[in-house]
N, C-alpha and C positions, 0 to 999 in steps of 0.2 A: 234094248234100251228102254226104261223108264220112263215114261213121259212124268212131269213135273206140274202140279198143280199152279196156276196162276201166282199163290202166296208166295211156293217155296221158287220159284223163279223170280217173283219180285224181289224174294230173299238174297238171292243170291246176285241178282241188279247192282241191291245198295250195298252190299260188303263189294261188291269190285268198285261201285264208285268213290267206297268210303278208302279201299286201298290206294284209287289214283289221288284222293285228297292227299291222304298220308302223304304219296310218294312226288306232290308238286308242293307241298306245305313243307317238308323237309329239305327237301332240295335248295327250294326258295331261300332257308335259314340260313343255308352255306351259303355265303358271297360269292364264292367259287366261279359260281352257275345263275344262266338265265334259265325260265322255265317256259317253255312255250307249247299250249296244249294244243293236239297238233291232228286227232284222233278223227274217225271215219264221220260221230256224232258232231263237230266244230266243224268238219270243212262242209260235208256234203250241203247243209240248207244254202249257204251261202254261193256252192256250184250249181245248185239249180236253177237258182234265176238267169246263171248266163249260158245256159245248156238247151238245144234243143230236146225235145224228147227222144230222140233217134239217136244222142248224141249221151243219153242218161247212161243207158245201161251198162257200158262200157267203162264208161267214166264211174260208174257207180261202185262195177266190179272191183276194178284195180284200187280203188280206196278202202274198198269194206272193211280189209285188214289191215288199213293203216296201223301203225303204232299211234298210242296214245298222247306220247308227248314228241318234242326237239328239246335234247338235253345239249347248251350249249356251253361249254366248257370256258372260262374266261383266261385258264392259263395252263397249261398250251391250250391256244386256241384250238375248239375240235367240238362239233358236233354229233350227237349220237339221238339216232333214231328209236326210242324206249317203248317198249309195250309193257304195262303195268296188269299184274296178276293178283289175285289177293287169293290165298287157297291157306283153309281151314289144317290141313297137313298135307307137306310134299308129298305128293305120288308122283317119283320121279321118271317112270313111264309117264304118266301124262303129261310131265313136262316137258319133257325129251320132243316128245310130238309134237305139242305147241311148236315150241321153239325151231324145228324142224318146218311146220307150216308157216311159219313169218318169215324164214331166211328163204323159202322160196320165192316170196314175191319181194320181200325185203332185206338183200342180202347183209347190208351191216345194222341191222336190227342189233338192238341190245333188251334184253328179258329181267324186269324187275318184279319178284314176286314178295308180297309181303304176306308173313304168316305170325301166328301168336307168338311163336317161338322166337320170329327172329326176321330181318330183311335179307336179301339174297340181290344179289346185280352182275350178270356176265353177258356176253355176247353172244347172242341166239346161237350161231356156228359153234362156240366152246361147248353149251350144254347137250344141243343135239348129238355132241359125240362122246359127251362122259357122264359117268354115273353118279356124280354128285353136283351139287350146286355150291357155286361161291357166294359165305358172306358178304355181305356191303364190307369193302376197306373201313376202318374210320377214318383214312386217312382220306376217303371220297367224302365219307361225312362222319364225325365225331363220333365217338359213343355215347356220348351223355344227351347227344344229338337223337342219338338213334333209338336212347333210352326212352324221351318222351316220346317222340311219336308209337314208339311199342308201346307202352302203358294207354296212350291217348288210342290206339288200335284195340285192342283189349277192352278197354271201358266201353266204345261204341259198339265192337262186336264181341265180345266175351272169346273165351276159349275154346269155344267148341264150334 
């Protein structure tokens, strides 16, 4: 493995923070759904203060790979646990793995990956077992919906 210069890891930081923008700024647009950021980064500061130190690591562990957001559904009511990916091009091996290490700690984990090409949303279980990824419905969200935040994705981070 590569180790990664400081830059190109900060690189790759902000294109995944700039995909969970996309994917809680989109979301947001549809009435549909409440968005609630829900990720390792939002809870942990806040569990420290009421944590012993004996009491961290543990507690630290089983959130690390929290999923990013609580995607809550306003009709059928229904909650979904999202971990948001932002990847330059599918490499559907790497996905498969992902998605395969979420549903172990997180079993109804749902995997949102946004790419130049396109947004993608299935159920961490569905992808670890198949060789392709499902588009976002628009009937989850619009196309014309989907359209800007793909151009607004594109413009902050380009195509490559």
């Amino acid at each position: 493995m590569v180790k990664q210069t400081p830059i190109a890891f900060s690189k790759q930081l902000i294109k995944g923070k700039v995909g969970e923008v996309v994917f809680d700024q989109m979301f947001r647009r549809v009435e549909d759904y409440i968005v609630i950021p829900f990720g390792y980064e939002k809870i942990i500061p806040d569990l420290i203060q009421f944590t012993t130190p004996a009491d961290r690591s543990g507690i630290i562990d089983n959130i690390r790979n929290a999923p990013d957001f609580a995607l809550v559904s306003l009709n059928p009511k229904e909650v979904r646990l999202v971990e948001v990916k932002y990847r330059t091009r599918v490499d559907m091996d790497e996905i498969k793995k992902s998605a395969a290490v979420i549903c172990e700690r997180w079993k109804l984990a749902w995997l949102f990956v946004a790419t130049p090409d396109g947004f993608y949303f299935d159920f961490c279980e569905h992808i670890a077992k198949q060789s392709k990824l499902t588009p976002l419905d628009t009937k989850t969200v619009p196309a014309r919906i989907q359209a800007e935040y793909a151009k607004l994705l594109k413009d902050f981070i380009g195509s490559h």
